[in-house]
CHARMM internal coordinates of N, CA and C (Angstrom, degrees):
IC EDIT
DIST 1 N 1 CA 1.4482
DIST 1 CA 1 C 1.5343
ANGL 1 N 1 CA 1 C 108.70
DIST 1 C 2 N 1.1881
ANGL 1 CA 1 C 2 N 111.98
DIHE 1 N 1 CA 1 C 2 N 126.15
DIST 2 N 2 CA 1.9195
ANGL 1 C 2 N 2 CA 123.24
DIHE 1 CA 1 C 2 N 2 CA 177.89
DIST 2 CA 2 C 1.6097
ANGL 2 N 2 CA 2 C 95.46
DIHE 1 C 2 N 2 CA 2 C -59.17
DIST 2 C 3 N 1.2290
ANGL 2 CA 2 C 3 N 110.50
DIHE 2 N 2 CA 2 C 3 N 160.69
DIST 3 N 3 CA 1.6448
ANGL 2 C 3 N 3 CA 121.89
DIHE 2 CA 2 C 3 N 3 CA -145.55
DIST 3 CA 3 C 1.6814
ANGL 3 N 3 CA 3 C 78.17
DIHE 2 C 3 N 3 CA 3 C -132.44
DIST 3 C 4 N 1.7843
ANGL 3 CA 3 C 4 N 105.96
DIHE 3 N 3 CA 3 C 4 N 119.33
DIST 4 N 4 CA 1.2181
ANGL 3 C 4 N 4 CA 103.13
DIHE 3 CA 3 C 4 N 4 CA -164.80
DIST 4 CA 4 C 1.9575
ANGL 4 N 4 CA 4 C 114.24
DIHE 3 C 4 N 4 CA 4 C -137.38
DIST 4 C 5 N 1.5641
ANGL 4 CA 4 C 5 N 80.64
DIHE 4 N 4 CA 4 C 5 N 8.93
DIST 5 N 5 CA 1.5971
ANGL 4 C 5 N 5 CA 101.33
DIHE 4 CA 4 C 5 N 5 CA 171.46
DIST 5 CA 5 C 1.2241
ANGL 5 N 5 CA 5 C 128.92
DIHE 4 C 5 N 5 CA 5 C -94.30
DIST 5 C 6 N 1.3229
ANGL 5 CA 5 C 6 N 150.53
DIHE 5 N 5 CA 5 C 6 N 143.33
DIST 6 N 6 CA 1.5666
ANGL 5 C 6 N 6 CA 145.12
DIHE 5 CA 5 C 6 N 6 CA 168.46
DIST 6 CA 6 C 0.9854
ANGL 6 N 6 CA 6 C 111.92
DIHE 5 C 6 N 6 CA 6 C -100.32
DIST 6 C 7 N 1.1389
ANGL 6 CA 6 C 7 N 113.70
DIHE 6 N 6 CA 6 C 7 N 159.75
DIST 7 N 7 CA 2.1150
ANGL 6 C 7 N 7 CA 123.41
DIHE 6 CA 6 C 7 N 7 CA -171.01
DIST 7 CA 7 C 1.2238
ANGL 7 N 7 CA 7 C 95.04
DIHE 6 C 7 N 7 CA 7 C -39.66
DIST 7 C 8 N 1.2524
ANGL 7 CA 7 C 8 N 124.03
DIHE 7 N 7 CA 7 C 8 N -78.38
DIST 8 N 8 CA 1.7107
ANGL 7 C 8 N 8 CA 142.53
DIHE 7 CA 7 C 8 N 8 CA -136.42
DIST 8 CA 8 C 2.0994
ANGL 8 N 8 CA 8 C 86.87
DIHE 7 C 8 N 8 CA 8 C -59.85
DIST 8 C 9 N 1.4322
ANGL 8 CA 8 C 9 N 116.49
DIHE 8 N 8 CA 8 C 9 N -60.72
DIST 9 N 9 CA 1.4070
ANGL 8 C 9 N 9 CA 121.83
DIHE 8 CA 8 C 9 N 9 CA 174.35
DIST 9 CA 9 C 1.8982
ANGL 9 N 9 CA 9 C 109.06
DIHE 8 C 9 N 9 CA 9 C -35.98
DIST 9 C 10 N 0.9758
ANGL 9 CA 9 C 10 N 100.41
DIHE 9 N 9 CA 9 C 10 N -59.27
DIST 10 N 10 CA 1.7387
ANGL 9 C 10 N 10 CA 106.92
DIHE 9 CA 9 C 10 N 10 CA 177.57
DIST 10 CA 10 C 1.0856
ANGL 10 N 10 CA 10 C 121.38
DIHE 9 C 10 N 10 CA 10 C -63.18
DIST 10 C 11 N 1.5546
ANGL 10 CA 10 C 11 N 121.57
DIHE 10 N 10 CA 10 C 11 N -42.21
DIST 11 N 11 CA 1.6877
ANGL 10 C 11 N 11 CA 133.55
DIHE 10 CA 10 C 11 N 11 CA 143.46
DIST 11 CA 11 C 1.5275
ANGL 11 N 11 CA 11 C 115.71
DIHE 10 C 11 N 11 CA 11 C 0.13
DIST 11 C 12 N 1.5324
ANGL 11 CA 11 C 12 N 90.95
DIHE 11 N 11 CA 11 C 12 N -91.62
DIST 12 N 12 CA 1.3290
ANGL 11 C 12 N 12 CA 122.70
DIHE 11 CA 11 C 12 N 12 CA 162.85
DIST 12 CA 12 C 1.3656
ANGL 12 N 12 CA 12 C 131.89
DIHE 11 C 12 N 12 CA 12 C -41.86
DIST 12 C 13 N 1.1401
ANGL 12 CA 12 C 13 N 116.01
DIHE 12 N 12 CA 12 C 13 N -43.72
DIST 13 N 13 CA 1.9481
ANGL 12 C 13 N 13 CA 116.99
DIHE 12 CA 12 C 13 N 13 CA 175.31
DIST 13 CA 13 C 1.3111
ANGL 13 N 13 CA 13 C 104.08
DIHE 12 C 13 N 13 CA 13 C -78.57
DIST 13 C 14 N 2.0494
ANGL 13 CA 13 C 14 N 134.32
DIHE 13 N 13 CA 13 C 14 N -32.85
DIST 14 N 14 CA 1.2958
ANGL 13 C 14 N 14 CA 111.34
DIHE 13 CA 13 C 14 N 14 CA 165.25
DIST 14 CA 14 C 1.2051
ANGL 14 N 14 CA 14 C 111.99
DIHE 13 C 14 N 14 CA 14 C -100.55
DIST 14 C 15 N 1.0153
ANGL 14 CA 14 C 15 N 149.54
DIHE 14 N 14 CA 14 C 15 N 43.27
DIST 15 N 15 CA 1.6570
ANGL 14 C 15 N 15 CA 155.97
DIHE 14 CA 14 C 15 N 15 CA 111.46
DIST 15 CA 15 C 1.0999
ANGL 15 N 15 CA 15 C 112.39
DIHE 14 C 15 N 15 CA 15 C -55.95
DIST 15 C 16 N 1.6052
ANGL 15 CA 15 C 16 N 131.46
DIHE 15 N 15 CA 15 C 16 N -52.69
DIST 16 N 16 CA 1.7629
ANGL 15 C 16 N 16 CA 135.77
DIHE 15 CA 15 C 16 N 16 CA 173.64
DIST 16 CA 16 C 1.8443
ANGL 16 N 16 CA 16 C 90.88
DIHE 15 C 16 N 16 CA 16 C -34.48
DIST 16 C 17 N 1.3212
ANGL 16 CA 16 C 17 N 89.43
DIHE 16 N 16 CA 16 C 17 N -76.08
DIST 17 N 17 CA 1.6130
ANGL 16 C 17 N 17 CA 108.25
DIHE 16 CA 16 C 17 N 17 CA -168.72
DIST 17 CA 17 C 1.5620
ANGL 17 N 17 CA 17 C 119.59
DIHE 16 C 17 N 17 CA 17 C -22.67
DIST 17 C 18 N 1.5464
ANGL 17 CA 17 C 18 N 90.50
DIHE 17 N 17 CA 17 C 18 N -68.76
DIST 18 N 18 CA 1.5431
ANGL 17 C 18 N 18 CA 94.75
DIHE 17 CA 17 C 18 N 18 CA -173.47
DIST 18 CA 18 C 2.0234
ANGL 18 N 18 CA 18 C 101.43
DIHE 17 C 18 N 18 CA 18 C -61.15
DIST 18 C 19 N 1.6826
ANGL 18 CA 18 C 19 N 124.70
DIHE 18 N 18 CA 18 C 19 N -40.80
DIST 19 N 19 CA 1.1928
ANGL 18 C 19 N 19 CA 113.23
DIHE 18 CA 18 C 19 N 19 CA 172.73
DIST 19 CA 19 C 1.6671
ANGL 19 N 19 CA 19 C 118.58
DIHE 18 C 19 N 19 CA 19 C -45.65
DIST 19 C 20 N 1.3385
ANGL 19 CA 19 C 20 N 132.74
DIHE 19 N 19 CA 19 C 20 N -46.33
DIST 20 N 20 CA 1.4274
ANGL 19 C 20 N 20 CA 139.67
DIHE 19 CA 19 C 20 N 20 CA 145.55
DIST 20 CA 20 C 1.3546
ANGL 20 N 20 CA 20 C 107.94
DIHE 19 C 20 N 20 CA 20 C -1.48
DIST 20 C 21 N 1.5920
ANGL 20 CA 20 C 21 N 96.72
DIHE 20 N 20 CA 20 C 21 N -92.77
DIST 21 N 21 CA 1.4916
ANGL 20 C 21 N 21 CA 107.21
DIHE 20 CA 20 C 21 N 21 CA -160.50
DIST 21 CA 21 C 1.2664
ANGL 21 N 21 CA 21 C 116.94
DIHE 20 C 21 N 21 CA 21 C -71.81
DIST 21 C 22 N 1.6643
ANGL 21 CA 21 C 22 N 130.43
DIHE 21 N 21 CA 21 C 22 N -17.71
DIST 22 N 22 CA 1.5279
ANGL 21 C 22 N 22 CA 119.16
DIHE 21 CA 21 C 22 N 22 CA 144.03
DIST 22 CA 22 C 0.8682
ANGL 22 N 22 CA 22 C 122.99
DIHE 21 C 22 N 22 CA 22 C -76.42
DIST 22 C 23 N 1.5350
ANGL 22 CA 22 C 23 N 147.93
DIHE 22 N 22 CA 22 C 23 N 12.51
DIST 23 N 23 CA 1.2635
ANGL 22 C 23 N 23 CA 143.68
DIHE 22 CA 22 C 23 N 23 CA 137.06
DIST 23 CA 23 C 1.8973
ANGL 23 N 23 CA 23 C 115.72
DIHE 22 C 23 N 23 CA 23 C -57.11
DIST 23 C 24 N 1.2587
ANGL 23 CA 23 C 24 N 85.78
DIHE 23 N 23 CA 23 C 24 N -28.41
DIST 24 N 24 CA 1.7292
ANGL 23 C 24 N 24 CA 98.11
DIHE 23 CA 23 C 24 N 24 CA -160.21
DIST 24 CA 24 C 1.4600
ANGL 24 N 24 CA 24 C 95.86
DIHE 23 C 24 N 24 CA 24 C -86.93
DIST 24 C 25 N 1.2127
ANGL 24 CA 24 C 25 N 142.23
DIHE 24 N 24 CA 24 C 25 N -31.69
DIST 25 N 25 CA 1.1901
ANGL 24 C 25 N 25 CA 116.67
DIHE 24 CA 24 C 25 N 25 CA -142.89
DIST 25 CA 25 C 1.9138
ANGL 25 N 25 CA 25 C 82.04
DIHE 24 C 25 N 25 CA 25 C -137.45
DIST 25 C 26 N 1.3023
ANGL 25 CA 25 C 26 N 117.82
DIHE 25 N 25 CA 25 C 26 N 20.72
DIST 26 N 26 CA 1.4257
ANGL 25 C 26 N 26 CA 114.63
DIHE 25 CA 25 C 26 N 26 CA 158.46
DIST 26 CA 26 C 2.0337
ANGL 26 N 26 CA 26 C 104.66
DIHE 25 C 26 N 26 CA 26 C -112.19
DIST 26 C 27 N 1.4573
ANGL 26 CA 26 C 27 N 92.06
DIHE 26 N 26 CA 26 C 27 N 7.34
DIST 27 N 27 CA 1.4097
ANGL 26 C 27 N 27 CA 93.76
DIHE 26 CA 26 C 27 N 27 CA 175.44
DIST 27 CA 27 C 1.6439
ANGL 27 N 27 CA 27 C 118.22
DIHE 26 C 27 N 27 CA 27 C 68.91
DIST 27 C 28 N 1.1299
ANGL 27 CA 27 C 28 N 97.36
DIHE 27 N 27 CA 27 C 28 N 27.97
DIST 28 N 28 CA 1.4960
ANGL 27 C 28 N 28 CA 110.42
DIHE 27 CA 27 C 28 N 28 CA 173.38
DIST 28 CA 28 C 1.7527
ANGL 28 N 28 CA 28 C 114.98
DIHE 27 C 28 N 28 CA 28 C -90.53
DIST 28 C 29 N 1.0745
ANGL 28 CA 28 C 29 N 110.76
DIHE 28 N 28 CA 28 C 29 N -30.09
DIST 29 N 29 CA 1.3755
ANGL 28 C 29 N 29 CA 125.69
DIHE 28 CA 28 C 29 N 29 CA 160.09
DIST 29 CA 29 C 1.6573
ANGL 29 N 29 CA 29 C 143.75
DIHE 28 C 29 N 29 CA 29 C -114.93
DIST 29 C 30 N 0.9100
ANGL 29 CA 29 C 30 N 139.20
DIHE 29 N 29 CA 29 C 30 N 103.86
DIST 30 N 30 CA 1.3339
ANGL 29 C 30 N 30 CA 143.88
DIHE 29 CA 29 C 30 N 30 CA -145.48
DIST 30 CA 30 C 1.7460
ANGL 30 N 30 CA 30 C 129.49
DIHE 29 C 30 N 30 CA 30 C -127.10
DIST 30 C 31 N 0.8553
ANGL 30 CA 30 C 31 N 166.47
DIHE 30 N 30 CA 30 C 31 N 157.38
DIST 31 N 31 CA 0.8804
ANGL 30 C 31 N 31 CA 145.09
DIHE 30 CA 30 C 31 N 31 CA 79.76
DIST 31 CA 31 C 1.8356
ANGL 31 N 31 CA 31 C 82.11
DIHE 30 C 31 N 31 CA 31 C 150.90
DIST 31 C 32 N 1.3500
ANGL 31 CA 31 C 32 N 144.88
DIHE 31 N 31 CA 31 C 32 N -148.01
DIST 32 N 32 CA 1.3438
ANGL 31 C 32 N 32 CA 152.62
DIHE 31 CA 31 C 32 N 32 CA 175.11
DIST 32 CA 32 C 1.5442
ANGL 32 N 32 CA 32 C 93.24
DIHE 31 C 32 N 32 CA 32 C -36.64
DIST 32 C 33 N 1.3717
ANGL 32 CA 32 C 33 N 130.18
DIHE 32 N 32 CA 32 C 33 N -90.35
DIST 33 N 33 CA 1.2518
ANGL 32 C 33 N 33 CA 130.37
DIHE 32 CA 32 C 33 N 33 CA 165.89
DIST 33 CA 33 C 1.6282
ANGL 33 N 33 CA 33 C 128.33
DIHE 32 C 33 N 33 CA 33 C -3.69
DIST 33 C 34 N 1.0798
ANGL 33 CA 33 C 34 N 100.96
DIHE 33 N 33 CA 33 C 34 N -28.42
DIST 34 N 34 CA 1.2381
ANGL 33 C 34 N 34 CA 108.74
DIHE 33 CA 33 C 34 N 34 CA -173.52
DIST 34 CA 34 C 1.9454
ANGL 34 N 34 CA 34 C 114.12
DIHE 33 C 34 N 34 CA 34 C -94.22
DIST 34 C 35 N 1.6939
ANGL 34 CA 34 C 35 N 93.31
DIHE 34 N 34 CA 34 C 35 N -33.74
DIST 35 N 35 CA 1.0148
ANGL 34 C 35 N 35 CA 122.51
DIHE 34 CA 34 C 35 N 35 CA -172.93
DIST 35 CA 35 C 1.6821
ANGL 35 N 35 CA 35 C 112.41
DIHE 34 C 35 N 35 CA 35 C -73.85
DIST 35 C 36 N 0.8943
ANGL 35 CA 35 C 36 N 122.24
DIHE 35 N 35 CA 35 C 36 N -44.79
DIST 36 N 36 CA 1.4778
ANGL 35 C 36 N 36 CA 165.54
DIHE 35 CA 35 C 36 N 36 CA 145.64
DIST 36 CA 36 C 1.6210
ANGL 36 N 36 CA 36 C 112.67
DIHE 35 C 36 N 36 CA 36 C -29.23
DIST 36 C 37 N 1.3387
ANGL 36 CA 36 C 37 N 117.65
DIHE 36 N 36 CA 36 C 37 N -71.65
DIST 37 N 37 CA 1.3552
ANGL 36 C 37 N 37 CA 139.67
DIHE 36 CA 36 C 37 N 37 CA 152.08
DIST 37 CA 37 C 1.8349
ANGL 37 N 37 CA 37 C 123.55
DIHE 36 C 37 N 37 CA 37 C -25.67
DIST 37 C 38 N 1.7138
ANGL 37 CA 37 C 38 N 95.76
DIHE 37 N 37 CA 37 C 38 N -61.85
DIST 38 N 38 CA 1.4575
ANGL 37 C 38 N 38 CA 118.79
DIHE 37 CA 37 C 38 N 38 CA 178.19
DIST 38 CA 38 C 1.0863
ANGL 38 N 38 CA 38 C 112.14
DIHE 37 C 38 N 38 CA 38 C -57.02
DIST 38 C 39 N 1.6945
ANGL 38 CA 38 C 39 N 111.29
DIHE 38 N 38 CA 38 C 39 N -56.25
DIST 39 N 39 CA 1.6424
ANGL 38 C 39 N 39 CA 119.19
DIHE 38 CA 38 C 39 N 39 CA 172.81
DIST 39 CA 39 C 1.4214
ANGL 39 N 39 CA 39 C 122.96
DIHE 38 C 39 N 39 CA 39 C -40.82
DIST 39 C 40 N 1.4259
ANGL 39 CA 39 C 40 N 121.47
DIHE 39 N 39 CA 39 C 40 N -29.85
DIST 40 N 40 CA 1.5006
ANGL 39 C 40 N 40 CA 129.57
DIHE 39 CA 39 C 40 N 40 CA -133.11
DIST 40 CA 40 C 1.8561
ANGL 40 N 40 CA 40 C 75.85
DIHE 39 C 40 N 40 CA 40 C -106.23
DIST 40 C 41 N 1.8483
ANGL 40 CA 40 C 41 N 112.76
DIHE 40 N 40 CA 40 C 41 N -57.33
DIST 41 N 41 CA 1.4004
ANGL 40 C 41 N 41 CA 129.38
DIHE 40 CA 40 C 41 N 41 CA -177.94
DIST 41 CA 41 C 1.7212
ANGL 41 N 41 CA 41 C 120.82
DIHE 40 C 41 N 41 CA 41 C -25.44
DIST 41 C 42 N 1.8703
ANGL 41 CA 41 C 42 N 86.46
DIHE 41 N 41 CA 41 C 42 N -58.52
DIST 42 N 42 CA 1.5722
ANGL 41 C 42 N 42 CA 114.58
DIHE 41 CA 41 C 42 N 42 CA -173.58
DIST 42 CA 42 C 1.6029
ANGL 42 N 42 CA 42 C 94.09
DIHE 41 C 42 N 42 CA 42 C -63.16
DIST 42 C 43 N 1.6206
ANGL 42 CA 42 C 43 N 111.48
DIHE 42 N 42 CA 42 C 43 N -53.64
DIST 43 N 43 CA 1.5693
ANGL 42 C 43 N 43 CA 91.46
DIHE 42 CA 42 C 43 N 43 CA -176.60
DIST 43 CA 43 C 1.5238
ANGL 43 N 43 CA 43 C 119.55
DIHE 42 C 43 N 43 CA 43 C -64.29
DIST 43 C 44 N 1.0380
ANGL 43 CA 43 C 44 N 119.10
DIHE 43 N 43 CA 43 C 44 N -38.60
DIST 44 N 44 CA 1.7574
ANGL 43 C 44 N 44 CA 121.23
DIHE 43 CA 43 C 44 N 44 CA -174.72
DIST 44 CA 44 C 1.7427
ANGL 44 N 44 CA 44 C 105.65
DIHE 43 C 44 N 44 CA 44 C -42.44
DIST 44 C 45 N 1.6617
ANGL 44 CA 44 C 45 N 103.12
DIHE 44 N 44 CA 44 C 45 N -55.38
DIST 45 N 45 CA 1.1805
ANGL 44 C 45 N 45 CA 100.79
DIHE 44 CA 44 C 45 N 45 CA -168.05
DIST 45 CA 45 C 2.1073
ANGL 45 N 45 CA 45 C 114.85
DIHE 44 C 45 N 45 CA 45 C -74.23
DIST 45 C 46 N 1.5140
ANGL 45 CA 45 C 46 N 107.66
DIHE 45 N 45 CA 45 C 46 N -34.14
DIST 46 N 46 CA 1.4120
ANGL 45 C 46 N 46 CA 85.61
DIHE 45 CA 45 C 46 N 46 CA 160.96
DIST 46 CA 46 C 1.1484
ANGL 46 N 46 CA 46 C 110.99
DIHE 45 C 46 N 46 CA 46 C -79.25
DIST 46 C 47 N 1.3895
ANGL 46 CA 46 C 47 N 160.57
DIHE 46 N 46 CA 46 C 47 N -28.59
DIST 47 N 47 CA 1.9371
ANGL 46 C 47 N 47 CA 119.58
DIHE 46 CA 46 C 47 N 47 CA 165.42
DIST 47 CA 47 C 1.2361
ANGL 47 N 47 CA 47 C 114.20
DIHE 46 C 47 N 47 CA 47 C -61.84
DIST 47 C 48 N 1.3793
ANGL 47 CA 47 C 48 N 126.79
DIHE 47 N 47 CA 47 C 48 N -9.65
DIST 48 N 48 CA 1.4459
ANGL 47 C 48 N 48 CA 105.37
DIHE 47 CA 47 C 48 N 48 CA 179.60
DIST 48 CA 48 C 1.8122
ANGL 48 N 48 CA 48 C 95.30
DIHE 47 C 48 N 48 CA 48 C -89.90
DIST 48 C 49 N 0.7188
ANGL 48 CA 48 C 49 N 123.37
DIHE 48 N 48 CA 48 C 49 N -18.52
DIST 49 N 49 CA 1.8132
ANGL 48 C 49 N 49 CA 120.53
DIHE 48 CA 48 C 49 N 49 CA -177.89
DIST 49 CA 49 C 1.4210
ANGL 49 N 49 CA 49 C 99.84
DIHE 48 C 49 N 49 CA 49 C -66.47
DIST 49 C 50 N 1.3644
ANGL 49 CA 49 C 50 N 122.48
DIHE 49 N 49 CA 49 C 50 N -63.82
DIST 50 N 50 CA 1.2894
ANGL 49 C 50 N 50 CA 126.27
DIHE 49 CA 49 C 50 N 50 CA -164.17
DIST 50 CA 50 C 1.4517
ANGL 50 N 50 CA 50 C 102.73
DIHE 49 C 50 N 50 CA 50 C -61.64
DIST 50 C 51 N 1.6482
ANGL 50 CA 50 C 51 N 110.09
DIHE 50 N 50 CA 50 C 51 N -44.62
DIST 51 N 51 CA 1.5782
ANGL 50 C 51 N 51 CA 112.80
DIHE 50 CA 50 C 51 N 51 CA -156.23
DIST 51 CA 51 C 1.4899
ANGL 51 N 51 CA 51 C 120.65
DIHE 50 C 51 N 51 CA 51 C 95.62
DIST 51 C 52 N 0.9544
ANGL 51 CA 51 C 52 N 122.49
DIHE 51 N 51 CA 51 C 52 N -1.66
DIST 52 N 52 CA 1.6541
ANGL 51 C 52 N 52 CA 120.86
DIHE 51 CA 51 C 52 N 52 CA 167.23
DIST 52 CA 52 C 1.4546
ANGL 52 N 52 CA 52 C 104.65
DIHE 51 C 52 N 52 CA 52 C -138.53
DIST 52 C 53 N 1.7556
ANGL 52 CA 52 C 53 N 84.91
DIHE 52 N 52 CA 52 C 53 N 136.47
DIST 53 N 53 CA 1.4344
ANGL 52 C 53 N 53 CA 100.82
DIHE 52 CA 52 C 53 N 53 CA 176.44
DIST 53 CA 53 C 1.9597
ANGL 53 N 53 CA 53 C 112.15
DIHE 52 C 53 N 53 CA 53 C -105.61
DIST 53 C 54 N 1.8767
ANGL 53 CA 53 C 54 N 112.65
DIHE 53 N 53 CA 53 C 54 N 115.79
DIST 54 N 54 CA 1.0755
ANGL 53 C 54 N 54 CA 109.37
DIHE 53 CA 53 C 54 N 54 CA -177.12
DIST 54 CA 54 C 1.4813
ANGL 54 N 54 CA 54 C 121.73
DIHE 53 C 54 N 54 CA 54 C -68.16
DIST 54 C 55 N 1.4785
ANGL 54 CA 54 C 55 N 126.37
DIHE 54 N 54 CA 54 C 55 N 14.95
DIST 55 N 55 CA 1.2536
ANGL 54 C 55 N 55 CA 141.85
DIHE 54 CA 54 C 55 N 55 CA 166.07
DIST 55 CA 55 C 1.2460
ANGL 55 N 55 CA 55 C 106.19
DIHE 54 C 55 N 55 CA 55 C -65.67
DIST 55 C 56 N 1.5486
ANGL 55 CA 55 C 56 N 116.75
DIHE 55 N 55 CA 55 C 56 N -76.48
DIST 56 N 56 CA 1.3352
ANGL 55 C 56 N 56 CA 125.35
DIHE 55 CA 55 C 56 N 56 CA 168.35
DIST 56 CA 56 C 1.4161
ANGL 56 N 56 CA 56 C 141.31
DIHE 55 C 56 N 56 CA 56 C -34.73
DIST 56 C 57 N 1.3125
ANGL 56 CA 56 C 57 N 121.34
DIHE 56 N 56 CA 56 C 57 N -10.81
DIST 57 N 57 CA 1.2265
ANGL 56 C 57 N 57 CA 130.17
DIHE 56 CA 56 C 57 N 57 CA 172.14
DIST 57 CA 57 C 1.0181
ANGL 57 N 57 CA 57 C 111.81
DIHE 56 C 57 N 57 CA 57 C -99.21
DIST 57 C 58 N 1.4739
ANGL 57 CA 57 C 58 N 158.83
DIHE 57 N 57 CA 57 C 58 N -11.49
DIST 58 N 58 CA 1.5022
ANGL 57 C 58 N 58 CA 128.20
DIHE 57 CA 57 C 58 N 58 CA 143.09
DIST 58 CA 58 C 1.5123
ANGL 58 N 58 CA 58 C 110.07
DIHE 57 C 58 N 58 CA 58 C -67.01
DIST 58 C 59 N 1.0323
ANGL 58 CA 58 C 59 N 131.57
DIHE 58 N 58 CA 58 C 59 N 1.76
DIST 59 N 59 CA 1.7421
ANGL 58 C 59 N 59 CA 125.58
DIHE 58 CA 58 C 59 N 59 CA -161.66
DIST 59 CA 59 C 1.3030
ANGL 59 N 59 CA 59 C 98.80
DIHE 58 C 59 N 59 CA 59 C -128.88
DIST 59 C 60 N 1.4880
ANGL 59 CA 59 C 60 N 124.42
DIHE 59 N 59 CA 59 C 60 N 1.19
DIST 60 N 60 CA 1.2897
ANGL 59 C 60 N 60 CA 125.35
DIHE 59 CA 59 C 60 N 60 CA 170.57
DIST 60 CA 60 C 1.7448
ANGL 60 N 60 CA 60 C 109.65
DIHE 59 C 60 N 60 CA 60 C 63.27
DIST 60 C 61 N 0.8763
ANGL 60 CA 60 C 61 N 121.45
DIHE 60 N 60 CA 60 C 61 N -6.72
DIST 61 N 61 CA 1.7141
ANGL 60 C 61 N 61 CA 128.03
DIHE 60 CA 60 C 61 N 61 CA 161.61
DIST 61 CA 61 C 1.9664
ANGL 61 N 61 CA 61 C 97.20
DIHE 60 C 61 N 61 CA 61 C -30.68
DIST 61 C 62 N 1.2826
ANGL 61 CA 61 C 62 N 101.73
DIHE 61 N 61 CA 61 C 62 N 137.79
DIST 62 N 62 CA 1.5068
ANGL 61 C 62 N 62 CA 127.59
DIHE 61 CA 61 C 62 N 62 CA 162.13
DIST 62 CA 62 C 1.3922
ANGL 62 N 62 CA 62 C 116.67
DIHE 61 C 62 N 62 CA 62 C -146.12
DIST 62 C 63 N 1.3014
ANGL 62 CA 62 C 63 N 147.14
DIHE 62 N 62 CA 62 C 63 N 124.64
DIST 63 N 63 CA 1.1991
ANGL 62 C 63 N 63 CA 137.65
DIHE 62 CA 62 C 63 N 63 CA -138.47
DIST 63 CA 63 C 2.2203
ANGL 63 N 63 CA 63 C 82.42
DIHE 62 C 63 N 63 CA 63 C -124.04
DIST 63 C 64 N 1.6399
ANGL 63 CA 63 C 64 N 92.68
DIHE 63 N 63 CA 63 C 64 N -36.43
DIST 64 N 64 CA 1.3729
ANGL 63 C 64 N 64 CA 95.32
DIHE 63 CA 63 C 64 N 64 CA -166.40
DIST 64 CA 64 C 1.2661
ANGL 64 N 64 CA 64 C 112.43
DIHE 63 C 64 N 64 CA 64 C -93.33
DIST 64 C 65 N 1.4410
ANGL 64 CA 64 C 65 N 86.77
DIHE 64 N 64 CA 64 C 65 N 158.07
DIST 65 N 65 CA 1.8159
ANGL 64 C 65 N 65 CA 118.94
DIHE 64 CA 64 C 65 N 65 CA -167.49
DIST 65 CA 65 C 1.8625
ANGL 65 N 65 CA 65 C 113.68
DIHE 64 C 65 N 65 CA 65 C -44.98
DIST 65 C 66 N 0.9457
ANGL 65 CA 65 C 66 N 112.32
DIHE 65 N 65 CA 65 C 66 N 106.57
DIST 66 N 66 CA 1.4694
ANGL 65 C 66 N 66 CA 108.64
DIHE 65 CA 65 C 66 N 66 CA 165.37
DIST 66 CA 66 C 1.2029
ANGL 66 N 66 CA 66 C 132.57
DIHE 65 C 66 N 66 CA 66 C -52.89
DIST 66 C 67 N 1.0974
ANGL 66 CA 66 C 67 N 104.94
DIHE 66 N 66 CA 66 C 67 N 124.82
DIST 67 N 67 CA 2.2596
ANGL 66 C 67 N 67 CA 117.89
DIHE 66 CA 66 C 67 N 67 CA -158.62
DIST 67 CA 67 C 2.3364
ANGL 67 N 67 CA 67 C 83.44
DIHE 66 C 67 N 67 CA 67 C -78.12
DIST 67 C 68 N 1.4797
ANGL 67 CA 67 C 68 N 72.58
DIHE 67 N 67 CA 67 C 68 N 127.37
DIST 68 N 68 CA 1.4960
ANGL 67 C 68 N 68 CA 73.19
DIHE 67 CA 67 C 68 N 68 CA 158.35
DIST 68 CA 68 C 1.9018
ANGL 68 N 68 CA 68 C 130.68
DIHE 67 C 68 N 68 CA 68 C -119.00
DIST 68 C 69 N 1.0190
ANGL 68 CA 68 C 69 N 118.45
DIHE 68 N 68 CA 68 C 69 N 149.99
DIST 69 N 69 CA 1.6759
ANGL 68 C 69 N 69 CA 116.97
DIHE 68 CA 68 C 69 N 69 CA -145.36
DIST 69 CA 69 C 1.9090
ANGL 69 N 69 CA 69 C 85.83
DIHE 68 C 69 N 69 CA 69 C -108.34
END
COOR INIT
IC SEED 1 N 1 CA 1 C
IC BUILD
């Protein structure tokens, strides 16, 4: 899969994450919401691992830096 995220984008999706799960586990969030939340967390942090987000490819979105030749 073409790698379609930039630092600052990946930054940001595991920062969401970790905000998530200290929401979650100071009991600030609970119940579906919480459930809901986690799902969204777990995904942020695998596209930011891999580096491509499968959102971005029908919409042609690239967040990352163009390699120059």
């Amino acid at each position: 899969m073409k790698k379609n995220m930039g630092t600052a984008d990946r930054t940001i999706r595991v920062l969401a994450a970790i905000l998530i799960a200290i929401l979650y586990f100071t009991d600030v969030i609970s119940g579906v919401l919480a459930i809901i939340l986690g799902i969204i967390a777990l995904a942020f942090l695998i596209t930011s691992f891999i580096g491509s987000c499968p959102v971005y490819l029908p919409m042609g979105i690239s967040t990352a830096k163009k390699e120059s030749k």
